[in-house]
N, C-alpha and C positions, 0 to 999 in steps of 0.2 A: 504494500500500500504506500502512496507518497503520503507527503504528511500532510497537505490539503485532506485526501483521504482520510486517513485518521481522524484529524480535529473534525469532518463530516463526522464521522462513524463514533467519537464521543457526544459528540451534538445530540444526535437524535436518542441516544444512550439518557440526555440530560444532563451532561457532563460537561461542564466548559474547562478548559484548559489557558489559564491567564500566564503570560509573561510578563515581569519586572521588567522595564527596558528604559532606563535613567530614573525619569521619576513618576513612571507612568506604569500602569497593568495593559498591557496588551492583549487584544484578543484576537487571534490568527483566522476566524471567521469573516474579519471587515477586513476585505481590500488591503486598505491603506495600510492597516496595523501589519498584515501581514506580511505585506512589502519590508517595514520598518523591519521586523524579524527575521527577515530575510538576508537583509541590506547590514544587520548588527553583525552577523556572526553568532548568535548566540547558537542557532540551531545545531550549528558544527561539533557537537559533543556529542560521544558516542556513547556516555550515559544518559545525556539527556531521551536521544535516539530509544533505547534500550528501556527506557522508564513507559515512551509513549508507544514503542512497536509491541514489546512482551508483558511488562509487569501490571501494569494497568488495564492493559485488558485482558490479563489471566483473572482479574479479581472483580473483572465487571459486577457480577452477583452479587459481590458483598460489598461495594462501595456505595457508600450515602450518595445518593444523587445533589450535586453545587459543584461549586468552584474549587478547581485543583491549582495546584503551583508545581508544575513539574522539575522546575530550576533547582528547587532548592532539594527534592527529593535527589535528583539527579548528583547533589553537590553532596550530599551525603553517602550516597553509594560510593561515590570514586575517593571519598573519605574512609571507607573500608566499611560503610556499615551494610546490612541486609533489608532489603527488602519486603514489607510488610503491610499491611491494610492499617496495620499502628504506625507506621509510619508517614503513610499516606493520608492518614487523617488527622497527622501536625503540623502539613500541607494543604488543610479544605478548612473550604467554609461555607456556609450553608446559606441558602438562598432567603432573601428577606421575603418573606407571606403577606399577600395583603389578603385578605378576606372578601368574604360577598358584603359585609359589613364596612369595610375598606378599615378593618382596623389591620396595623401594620406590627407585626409579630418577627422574631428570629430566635430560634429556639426551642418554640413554643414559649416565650415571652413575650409579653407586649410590648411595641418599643410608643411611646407615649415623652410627654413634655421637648425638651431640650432635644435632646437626639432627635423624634420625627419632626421637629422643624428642622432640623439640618438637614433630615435625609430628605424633606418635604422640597425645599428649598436647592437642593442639588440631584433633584433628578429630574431623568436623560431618557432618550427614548432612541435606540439602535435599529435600522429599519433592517441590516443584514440579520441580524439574532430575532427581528420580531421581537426585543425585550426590553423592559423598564429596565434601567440602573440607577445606584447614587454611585454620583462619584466627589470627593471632597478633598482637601487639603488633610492629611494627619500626620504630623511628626515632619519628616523628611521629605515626603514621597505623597501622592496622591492615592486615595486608596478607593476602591470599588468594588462593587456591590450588585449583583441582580437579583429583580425579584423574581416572584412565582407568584402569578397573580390570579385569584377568581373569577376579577373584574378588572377590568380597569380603575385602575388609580385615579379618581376625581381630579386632582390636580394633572394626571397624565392628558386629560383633554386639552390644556394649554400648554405641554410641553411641544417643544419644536423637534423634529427629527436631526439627529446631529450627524 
């Protein structure tokens, strides 16, 4: 499989596969981003290769369905460690919920006050993925977020396609 392929074939799995790439998550799904991964050099490691051709989807069955980070699972393997579904989910993160209620969950927590204004206020709407995201300032780096939605997100009716 090329790795277009792949990120297809975790897609429809429900699996997105995010690259750090300066200070940004990248998602190899959109064009552009893909290019950018392309054009970095990141993809040129044959653990990275090895994390998204064999390991990942030996365990399709048992992996929560959200966001993976394969870079850093990859940076640990060639670290000496082994590969694992423990491992692979200190690398995920799970999709934000909005509800038919449009209450906005991660967890099964509510996320309510201070945070869903943030997340209210920085989300984004991906027409290649078909999906809401927040995306925001945190720390060093910009951090992001999809959701998994019921309904449509009430405020997603004004957001603009980016």
């Amino acid at each position: 499989m090329t790795f277009e392929q792949r990120i297809d074939w975790f897609s429809a799995r429900n699996l997105i596969m995010l690259f750090l790439w300066k200070d940004h998550f990248l998602n190899p799904l959109v064009p552009e981003q893909l290019q950018k991964l392309k054009s970095s050099g990141l993809l040129d490691n044959k653990y990275l290769l090895k994390v998204l051709e064999e390991y990942l989807p030996e365990l399709d069955a048992e992996l929560p369905r959200g966001m993976y980070f394969p870079v850093p699972i990859s940076r640990s393997l060639s670290e000496g460690g082994e590969f694992s579904t423990i491992l692979a989910g200190q690398f995920f993160y799970d999709f934000i919920r909005v509800d038919d209620s449009q209450k906005w969950s991660l967890r099964d927590k509510y996320i309510t006050g201070k945070v869903l204004s943030l997340f209210e206020s920085n989300l984004f709407y991906e027409k290649e993925t078909n999906r809401y995201y927040v995306e925001y300032w945190s720390d060093s780096r910009w951090d992001k977020c999809y959701l998994e939605c019921a309904i449509t997100p009430m405020l997603g009716l004004s957001v603009e396609n980016i």
